[in-house]
Structures are given as C-alpha cells and as structure tokens.
N, C-alpha and C positions, 0 to 999 in steps of 0.2 A: 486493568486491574493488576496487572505484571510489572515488573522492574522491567523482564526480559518477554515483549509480547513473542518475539521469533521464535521462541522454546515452545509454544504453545502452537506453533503452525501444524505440528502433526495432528492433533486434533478434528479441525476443520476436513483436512484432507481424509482423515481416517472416516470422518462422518460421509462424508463425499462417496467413498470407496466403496462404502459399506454398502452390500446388495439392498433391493427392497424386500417387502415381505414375499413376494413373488416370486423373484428372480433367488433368496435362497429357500421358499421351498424345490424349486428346480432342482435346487445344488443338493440340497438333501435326496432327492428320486435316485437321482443320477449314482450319488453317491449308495443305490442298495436301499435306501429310507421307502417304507413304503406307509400309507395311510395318513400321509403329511398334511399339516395343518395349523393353521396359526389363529390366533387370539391376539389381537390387537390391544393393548393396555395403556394408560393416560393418552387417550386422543390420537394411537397412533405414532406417539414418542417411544415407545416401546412395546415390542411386541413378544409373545411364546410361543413360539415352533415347535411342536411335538411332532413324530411317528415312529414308525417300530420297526425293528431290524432282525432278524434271524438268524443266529448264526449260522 
C-alpha cells in the first residue's frame, strides 16, 4: 500500500515487541500497580489494563 514498504517495518516489529496481556500486567505489579487487570477488547486486538497505585 506504500511507495516506501521499508518505512513501515517498525510497525510489524513494534507489534512483535509489544508484551501480551499477561506478560504487561506483570510489568505493571512489578512496577508498584496493584489490583491489575485487563479487558480484552475487539477479539483481543486490543486490550485495557487497569490497577491502582498509592502514592
């Protein structure tokens, strides 16, 4: 769909990189997030991570 498909390779890779729903609610615990929790949204194409933090 590109003049230039190579411009578009971060993309794919960015998709690649990107934790699962899983592996960033982890990242959120870790990070101090407590009561974490996701909602899975279109099938899974996108999802909402929510919990709460105290300062």
């Amino acid at each position: 769909m590109s003049s230039n498909p190579d411009a578009y390779d971060y993309l794919a890779e960015s998709i690649r990189a990107w934790p699962d729903q899983p592996a960033l609610a982890e990242r959120l615990r870790k990070a101090g997030w407590s009561k974490v929790a996701w909602r899975n949204l279109s099938g899974g194409i996108v999802a909402l991570h929510r919990g709460f933090k105290i300062p």
